[in-house]
CHARMM internal coordinates of N, CA and C (Angstrom, degrees):
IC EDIT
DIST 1 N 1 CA 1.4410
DIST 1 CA 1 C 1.5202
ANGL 1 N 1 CA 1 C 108.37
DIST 1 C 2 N 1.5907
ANGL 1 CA 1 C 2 N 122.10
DIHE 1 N 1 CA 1 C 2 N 158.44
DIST 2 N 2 CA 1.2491
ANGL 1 C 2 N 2 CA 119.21
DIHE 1 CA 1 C 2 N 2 CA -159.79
DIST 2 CA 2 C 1.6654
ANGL 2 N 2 CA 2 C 90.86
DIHE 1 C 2 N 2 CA 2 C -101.39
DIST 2 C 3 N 1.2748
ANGL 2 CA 2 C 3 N 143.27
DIHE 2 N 2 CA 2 C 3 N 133.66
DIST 3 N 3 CA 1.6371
ANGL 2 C 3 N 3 CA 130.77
DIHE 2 CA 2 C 3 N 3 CA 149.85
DIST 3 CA 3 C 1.5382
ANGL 3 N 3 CA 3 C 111.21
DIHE 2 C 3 N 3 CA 3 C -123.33
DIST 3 C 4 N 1.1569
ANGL 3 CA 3 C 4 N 83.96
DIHE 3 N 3 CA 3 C 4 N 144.70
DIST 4 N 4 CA 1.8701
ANGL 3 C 4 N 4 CA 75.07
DIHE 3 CA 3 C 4 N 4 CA 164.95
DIST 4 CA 4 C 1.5705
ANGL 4 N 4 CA 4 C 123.15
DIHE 3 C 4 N 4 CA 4 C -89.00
DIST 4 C 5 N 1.0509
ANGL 4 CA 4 C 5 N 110.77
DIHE 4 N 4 CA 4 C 5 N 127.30
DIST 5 N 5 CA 2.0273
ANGL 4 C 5 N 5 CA 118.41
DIHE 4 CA 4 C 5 N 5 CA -177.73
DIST 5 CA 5 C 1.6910
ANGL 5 N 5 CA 5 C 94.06
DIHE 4 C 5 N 5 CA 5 C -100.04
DIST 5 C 6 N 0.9685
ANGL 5 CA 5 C 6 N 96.53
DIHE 5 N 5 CA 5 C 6 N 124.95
DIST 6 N 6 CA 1.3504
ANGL 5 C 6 N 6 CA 112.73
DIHE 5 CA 5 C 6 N 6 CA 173.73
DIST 6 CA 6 C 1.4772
ANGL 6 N 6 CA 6 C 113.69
DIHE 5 C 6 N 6 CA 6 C 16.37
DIST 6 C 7 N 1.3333
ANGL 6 CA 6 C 7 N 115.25
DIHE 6 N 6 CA 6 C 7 N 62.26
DIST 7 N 7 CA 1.4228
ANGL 6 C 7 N 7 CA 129.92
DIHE 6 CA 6 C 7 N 7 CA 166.57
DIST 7 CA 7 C 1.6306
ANGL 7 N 7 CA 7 C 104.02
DIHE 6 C 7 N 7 CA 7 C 98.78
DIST 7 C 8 N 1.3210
ANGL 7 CA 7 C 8 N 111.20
DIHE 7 N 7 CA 7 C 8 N -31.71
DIST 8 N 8 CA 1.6428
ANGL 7 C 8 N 8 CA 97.66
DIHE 7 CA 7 C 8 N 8 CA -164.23
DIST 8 CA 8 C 1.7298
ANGL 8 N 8 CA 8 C 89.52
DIHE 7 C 8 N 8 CA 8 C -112.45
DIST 8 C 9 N 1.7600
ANGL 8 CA 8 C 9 N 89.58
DIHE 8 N 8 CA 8 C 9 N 133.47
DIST 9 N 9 CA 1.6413
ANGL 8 C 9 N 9 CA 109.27
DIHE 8 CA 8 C 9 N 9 CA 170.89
DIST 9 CA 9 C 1.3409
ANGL 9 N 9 CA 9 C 124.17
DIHE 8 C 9 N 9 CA 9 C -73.26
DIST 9 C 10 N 1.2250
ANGL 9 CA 9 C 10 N 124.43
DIHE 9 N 9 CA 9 C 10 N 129.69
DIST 10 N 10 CA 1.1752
ANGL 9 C 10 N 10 CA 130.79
DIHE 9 CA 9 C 10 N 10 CA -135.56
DIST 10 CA 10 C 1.9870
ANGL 10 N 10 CA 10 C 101.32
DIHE 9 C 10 N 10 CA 10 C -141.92
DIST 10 C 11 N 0.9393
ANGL 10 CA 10 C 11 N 146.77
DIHE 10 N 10 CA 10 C 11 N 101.78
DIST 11 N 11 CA 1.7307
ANGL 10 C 11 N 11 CA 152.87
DIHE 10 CA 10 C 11 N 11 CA 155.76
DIST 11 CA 11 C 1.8710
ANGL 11 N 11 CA 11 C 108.49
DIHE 10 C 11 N 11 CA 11 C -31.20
DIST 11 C 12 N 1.1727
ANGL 11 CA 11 C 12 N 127.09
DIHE 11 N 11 CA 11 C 12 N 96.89
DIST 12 N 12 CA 1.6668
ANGL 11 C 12 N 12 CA 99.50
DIHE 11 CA 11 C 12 N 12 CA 168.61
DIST 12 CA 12 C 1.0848
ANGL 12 N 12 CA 12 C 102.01
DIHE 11 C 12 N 12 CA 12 C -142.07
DIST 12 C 13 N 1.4544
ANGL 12 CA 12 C 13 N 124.81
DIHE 12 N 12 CA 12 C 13 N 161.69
DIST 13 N 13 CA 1.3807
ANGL 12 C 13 N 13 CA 142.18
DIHE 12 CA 12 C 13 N 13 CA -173.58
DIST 13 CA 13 C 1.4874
ANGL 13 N 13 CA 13 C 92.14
DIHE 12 C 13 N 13 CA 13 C -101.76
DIST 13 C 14 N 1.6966
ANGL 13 CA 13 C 14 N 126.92
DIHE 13 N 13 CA 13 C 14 N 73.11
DIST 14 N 14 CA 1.0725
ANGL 13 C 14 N 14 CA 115.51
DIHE 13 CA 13 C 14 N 14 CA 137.97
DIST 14 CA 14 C 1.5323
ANGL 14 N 14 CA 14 C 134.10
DIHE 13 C 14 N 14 CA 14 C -151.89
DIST 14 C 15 N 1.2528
ANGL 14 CA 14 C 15 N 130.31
DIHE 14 N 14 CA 14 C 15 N -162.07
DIST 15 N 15 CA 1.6036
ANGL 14 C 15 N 15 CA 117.36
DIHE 14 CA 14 C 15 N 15 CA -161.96
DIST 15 CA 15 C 1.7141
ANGL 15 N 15 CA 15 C 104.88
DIHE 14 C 15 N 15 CA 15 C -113.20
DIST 15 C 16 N 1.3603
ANGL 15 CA 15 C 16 N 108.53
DIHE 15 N 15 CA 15 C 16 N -48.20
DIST 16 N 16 CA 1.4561
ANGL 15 C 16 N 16 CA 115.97
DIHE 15 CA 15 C 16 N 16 CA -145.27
DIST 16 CA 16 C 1.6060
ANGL 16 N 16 CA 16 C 80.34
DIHE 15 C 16 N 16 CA 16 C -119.18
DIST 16 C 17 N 1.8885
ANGL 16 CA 16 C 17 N 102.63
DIHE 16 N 16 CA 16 C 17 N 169.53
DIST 17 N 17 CA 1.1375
ANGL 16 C 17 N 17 CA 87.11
DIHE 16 CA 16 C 17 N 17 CA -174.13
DIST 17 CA 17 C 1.7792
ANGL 17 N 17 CA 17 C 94.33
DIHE 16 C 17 N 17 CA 17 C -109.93
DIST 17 C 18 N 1.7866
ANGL 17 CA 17 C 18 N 127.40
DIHE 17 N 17 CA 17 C 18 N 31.12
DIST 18 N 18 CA 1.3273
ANGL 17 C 18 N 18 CA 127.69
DIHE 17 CA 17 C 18 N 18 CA 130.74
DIST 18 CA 18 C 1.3697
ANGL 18 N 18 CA 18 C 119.96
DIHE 17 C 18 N 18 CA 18 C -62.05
DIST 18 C 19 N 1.1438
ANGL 18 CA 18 C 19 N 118.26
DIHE 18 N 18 CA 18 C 19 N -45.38
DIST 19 N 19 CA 1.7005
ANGL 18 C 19 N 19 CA 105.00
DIHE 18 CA 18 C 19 N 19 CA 163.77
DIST 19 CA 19 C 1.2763
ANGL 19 N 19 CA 19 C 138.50
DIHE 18 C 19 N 19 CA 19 C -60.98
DIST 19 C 20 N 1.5481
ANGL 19 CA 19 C 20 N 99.97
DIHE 19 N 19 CA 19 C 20 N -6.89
DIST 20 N 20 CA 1.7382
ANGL 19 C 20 N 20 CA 118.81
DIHE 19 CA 19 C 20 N 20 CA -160.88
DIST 20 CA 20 C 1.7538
ANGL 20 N 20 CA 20 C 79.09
DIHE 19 C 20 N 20 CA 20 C -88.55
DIST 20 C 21 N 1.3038
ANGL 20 CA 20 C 21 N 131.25
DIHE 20 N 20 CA 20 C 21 N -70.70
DIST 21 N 21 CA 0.9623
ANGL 20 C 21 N 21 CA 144.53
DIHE 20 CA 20 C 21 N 21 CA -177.79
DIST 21 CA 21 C 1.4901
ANGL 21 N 21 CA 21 C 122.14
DIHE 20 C 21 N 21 CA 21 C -27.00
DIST 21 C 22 N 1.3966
ANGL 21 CA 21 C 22 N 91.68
DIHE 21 N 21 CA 21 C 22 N -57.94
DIST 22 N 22 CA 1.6362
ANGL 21 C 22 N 22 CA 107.71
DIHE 21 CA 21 C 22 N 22 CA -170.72
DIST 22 CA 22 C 1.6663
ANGL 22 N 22 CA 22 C 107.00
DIHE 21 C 22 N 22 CA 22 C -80.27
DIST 22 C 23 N 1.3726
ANGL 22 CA 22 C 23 N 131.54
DIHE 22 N 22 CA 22 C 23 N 0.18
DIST 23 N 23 CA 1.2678
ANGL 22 C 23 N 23 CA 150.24
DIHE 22 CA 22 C 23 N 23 CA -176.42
DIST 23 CA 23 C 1.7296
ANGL 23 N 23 CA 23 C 103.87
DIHE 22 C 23 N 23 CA 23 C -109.13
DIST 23 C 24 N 1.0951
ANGL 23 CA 23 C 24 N 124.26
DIHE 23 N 23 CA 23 C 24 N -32.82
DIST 24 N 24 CA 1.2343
ANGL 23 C 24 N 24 CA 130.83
DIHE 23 CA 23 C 24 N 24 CA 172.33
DIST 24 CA 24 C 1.7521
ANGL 24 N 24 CA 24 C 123.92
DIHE 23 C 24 N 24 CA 24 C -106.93
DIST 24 C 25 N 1.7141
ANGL 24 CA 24 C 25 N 100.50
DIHE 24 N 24 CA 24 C 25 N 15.53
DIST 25 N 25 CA 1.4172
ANGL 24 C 25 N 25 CA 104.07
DIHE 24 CA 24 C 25 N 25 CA 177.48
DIST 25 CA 25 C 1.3756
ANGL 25 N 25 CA 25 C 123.97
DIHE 24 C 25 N 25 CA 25 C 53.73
DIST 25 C 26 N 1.0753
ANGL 25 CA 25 C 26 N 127.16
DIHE 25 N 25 CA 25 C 26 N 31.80
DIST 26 N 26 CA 1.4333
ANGL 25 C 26 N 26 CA 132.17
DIHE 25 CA 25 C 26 N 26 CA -170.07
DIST 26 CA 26 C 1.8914
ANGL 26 N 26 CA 26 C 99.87
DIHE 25 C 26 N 26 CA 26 C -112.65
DIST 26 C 27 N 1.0219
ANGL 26 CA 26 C 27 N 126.93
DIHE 26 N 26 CA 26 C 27 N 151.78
DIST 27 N 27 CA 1.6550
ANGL 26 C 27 N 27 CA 139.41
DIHE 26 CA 26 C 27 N 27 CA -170.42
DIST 27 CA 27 C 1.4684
ANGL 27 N 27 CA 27 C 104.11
DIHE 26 C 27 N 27 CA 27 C -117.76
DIST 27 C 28 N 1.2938
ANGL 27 CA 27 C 28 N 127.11
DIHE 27 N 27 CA 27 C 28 N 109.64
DIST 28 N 28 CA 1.5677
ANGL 27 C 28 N 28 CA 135.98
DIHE 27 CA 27 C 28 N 28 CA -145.04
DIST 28 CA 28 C 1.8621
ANGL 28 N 28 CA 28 C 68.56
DIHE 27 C 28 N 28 CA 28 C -92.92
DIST 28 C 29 N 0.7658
ANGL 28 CA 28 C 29 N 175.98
DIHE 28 N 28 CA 28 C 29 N -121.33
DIST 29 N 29 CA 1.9667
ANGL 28 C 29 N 29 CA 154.51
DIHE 28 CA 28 C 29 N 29 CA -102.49
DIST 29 CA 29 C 1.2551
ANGL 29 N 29 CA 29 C 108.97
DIHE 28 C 29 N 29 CA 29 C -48.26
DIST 29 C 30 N 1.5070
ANGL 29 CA 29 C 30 N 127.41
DIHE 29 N 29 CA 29 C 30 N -18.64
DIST 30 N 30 CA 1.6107
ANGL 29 C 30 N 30 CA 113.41
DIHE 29 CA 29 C 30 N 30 CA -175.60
DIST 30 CA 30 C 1.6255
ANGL 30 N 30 CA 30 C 90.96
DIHE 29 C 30 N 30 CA 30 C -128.58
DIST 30 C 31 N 1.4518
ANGL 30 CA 30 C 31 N 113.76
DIHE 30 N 30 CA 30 C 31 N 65.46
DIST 31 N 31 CA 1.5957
ANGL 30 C 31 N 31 CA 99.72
DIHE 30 CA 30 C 31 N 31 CA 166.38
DIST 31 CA 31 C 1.8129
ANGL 31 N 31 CA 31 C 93.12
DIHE 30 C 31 N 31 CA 31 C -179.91
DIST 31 C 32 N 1.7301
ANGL 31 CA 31 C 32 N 93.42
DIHE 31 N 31 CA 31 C 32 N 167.21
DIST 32 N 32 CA 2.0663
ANGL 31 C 32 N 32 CA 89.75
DIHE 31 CA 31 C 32 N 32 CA -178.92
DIST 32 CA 32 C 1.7745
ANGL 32 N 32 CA 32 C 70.64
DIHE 31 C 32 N 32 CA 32 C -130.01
DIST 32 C 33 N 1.6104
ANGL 32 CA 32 C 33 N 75.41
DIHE 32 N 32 CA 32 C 33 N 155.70
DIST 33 N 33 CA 1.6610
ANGL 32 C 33 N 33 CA 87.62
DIHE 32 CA 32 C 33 N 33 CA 167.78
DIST 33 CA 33 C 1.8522
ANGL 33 N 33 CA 33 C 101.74
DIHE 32 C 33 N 33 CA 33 C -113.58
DIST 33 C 34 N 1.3458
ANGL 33 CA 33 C 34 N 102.30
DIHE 33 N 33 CA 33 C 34 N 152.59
DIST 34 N 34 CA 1.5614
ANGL 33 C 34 N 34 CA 103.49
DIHE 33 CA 33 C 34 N 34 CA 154.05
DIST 34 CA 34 C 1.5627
ANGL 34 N 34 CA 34 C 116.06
DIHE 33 C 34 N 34 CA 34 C -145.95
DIST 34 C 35 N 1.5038
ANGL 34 CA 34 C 35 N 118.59
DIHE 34 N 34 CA 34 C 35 N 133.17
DIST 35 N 35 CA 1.1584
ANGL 34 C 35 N 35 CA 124.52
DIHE 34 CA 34 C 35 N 35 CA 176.78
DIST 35 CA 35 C 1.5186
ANGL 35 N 35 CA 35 C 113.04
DIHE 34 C 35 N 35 CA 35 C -105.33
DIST 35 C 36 N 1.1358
ANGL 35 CA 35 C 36 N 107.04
DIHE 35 N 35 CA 35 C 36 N 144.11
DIST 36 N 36 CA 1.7125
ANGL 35 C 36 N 36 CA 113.45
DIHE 35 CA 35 C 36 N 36 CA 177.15
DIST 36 CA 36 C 1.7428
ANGL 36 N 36 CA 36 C 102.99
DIHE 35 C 36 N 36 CA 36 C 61.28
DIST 36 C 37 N 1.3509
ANGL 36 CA 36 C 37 N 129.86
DIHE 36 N 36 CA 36 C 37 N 31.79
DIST 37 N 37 CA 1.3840
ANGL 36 C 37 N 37 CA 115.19
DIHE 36 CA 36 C 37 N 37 CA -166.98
DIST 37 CA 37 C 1.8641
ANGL 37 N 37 CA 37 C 127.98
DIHE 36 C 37 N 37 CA 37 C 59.85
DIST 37 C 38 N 1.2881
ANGL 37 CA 37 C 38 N 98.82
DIHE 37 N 37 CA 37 C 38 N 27.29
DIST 38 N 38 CA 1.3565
ANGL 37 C 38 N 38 CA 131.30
DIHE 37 CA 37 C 38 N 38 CA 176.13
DIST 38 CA 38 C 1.3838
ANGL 38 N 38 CA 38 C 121.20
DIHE 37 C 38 N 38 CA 38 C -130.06
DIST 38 C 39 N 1.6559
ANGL 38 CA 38 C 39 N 113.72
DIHE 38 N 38 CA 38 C 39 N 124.66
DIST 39 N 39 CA 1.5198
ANGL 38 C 39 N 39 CA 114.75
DIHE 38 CA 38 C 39 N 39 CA -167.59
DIST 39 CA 39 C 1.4606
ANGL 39 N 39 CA 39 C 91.24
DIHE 38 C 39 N 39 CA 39 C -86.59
DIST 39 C 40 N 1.5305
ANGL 39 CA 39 C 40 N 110.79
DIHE 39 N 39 CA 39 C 40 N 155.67
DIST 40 N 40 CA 1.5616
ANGL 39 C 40 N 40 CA 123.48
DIHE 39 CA 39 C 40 N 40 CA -172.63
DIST 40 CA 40 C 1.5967
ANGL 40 N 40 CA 40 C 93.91
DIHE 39 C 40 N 40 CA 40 C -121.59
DIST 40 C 41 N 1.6659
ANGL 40 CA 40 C 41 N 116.26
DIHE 40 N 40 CA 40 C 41 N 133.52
DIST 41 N 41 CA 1.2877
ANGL 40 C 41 N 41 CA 124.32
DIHE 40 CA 40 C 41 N 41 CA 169.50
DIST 41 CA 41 C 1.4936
ANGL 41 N 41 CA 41 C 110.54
DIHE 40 C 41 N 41 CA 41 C -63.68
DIST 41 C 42 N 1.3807
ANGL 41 CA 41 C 42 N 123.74
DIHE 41 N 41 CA 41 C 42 N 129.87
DIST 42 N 42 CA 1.2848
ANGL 41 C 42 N 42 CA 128.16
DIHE 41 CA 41 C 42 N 42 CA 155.04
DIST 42 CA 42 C 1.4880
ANGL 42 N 42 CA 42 C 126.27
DIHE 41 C 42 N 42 CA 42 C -26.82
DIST 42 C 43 N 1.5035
ANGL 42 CA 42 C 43 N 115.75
DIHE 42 N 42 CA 42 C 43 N -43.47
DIST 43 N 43 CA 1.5539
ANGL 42 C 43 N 43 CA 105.44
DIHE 42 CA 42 C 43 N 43 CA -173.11
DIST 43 CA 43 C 1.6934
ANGL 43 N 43 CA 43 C 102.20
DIHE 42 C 43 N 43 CA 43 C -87.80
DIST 43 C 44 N 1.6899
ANGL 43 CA 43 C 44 N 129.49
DIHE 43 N 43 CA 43 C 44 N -17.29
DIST 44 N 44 CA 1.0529
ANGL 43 C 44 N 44 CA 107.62
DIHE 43 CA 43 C 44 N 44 CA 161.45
DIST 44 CA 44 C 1.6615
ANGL 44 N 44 CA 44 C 145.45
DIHE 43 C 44 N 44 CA 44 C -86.13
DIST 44 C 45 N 1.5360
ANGL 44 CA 44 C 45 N 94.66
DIHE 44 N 44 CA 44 C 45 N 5.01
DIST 45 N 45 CA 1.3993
ANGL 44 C 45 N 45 CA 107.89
DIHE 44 CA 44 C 45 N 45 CA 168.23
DIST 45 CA 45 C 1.6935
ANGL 45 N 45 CA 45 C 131.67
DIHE 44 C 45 N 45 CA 45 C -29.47
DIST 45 C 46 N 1.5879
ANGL 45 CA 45 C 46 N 123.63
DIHE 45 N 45 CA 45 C 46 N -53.61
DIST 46 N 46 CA 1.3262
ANGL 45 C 46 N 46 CA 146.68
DIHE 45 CA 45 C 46 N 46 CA 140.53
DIST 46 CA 46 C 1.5636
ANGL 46 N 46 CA 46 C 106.12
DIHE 45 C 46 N 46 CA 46 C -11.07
DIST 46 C 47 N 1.6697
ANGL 46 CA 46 C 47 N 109.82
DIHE 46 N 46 CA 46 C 47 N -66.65
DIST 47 N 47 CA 1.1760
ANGL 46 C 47 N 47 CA 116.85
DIHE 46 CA 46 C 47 N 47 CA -174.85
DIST 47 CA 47 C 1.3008
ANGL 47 N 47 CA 47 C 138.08
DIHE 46 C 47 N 47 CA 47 C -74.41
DIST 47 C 48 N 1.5969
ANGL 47 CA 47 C 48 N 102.08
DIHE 47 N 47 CA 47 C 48 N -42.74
DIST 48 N 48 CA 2.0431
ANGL 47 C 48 N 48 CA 129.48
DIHE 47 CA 47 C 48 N 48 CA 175.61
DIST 48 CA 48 C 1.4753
ANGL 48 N 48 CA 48 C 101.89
DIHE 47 C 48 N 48 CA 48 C -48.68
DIST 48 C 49 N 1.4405
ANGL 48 CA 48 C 49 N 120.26
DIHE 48 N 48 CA 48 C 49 N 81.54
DIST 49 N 49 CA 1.2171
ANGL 48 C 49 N 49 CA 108.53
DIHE 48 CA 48 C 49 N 49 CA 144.68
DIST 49 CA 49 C 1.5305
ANGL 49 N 49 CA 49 C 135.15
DIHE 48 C 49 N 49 CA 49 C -68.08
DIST 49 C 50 N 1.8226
ANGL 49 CA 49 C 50 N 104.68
DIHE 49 N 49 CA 49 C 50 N 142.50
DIST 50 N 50 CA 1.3920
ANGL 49 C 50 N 50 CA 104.97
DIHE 49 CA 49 C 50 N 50 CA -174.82
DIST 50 CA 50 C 1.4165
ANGL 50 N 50 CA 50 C 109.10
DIHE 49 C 50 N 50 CA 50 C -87.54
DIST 50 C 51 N 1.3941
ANGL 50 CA 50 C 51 N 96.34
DIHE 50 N 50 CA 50 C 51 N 178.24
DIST 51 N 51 CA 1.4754
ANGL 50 C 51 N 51 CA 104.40
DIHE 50 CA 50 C 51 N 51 CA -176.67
DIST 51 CA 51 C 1.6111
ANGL 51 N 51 CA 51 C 109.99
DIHE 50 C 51 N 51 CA 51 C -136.33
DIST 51 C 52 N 1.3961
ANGL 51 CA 51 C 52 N 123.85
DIHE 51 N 51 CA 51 C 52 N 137.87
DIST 52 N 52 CA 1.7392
ANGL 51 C 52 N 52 CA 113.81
DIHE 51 CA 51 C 52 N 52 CA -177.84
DIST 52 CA 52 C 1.0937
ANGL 52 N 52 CA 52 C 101.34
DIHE 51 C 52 N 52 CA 52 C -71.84
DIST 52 C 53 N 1.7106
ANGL 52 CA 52 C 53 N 92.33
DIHE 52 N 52 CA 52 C 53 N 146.67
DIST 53 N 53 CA 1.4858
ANGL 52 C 53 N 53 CA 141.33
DIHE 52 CA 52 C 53 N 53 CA -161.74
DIST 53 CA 53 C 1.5394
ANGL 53 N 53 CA 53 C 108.62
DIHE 52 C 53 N 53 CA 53 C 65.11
DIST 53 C 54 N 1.6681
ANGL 53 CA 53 C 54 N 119.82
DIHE 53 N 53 CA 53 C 54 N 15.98
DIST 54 N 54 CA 1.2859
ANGL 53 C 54 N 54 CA 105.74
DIHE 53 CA 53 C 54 N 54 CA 161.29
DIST 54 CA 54 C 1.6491
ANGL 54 N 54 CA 54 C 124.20
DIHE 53 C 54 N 54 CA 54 C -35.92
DIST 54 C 55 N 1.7360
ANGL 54 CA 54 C 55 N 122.43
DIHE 54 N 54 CA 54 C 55 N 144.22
DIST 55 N 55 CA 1.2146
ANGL 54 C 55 N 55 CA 106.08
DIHE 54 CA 54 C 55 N 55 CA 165.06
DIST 55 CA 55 C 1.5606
ANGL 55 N 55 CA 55 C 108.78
DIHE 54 C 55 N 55 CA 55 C -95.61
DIST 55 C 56 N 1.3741
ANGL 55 CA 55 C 56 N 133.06
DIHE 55 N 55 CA 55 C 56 N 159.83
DIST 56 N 56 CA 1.6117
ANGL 55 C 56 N 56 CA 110.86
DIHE 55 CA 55 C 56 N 56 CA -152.37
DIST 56 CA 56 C 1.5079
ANGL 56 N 56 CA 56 C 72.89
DIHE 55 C 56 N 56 CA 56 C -154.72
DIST 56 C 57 N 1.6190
ANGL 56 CA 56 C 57 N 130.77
DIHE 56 N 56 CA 56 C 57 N 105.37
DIST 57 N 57 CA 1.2209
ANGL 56 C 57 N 57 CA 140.49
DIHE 56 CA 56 C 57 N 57 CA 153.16
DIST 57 CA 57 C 2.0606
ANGL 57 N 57 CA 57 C 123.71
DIHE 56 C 57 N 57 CA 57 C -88.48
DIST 57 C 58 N 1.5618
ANGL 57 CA 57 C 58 N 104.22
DIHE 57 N 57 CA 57 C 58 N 102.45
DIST 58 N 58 CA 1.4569
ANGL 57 C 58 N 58 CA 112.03
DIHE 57 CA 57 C 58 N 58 CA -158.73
DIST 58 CA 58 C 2.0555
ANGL 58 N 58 CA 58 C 85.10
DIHE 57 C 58 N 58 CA 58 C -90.87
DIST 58 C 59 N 1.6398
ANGL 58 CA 58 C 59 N 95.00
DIHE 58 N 58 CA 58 C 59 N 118.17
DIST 59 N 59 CA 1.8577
ANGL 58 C 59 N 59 CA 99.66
DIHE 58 CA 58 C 59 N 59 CA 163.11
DIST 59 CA 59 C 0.9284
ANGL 59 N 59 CA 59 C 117.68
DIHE 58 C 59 N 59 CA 59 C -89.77
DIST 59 C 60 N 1.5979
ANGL 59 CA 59 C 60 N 150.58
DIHE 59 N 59 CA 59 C 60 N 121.59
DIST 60 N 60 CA 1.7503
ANGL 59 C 60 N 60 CA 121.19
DIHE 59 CA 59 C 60 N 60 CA 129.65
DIST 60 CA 60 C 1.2981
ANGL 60 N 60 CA 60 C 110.25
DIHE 59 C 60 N 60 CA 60 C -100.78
DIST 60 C 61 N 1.4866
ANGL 60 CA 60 C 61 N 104.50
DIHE 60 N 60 CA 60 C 61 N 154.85
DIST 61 N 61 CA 1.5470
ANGL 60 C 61 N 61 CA 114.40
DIHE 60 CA 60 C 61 N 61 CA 171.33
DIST 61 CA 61 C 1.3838
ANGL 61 N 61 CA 61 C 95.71
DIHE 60 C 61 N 61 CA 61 C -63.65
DIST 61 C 62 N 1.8112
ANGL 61 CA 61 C 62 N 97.76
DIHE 61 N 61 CA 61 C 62 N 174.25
DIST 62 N 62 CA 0.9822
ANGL 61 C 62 N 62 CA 118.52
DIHE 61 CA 61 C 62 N 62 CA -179.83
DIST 62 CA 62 C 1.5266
ANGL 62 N 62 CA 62 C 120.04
DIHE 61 C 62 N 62 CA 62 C -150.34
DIST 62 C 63 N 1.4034
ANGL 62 CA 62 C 63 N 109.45
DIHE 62 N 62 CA 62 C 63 N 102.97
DIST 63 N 63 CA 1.3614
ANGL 62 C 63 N 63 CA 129.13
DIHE 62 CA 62 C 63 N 63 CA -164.09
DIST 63 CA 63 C 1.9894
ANGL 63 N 63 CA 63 C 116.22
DIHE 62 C 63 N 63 CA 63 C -30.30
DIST 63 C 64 N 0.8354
ANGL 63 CA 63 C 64 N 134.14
DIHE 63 N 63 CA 63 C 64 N 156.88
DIST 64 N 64 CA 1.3358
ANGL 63 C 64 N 64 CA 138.39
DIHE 63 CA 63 C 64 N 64 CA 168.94
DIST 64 CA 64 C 1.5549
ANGL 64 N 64 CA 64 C 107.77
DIHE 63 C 64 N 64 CA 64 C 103.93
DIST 64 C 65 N 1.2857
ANGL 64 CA 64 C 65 N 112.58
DIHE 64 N 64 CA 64 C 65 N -162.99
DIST 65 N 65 CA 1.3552
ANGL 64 C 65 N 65 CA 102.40
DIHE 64 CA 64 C 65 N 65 CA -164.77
DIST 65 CA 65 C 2.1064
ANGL 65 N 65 CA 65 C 102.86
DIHE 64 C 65 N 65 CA 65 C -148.95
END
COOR INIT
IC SEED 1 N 1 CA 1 C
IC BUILD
């Protein structure tokens, strides 16, 4: 399916956006997800299936002040 990750369109074979994660090596405790301009709760990640042409914005903080 095609989504966009933080601006750049991207092809992936996956459903949820725990698979989105776990396909892109990223550790869902140091990051928020938001799809469609909507933040997604952590414990439903497993569940949130995506949809093509999702827009899929990946956060981490960033230490300092």
């Amino acid at each position: 399916m095609q989504l966009s990750i933080n601006g750049h369109l991207q092809n992936l074979e996956v459903k949820t956006i725990e698979e989105l994660l776990i396909n892109l090596n990223k550790k869902p405790e140091f990051l928020a997800v938001a799809v469609n301009k909507k933040f997604v709760a952590k414990n439903i990640y497993p569940e949130y299936q995506l949809s093509e042409g999702d827009h899929v914005e990946i956060v981490t903080p960033h230490p300092g002040g």
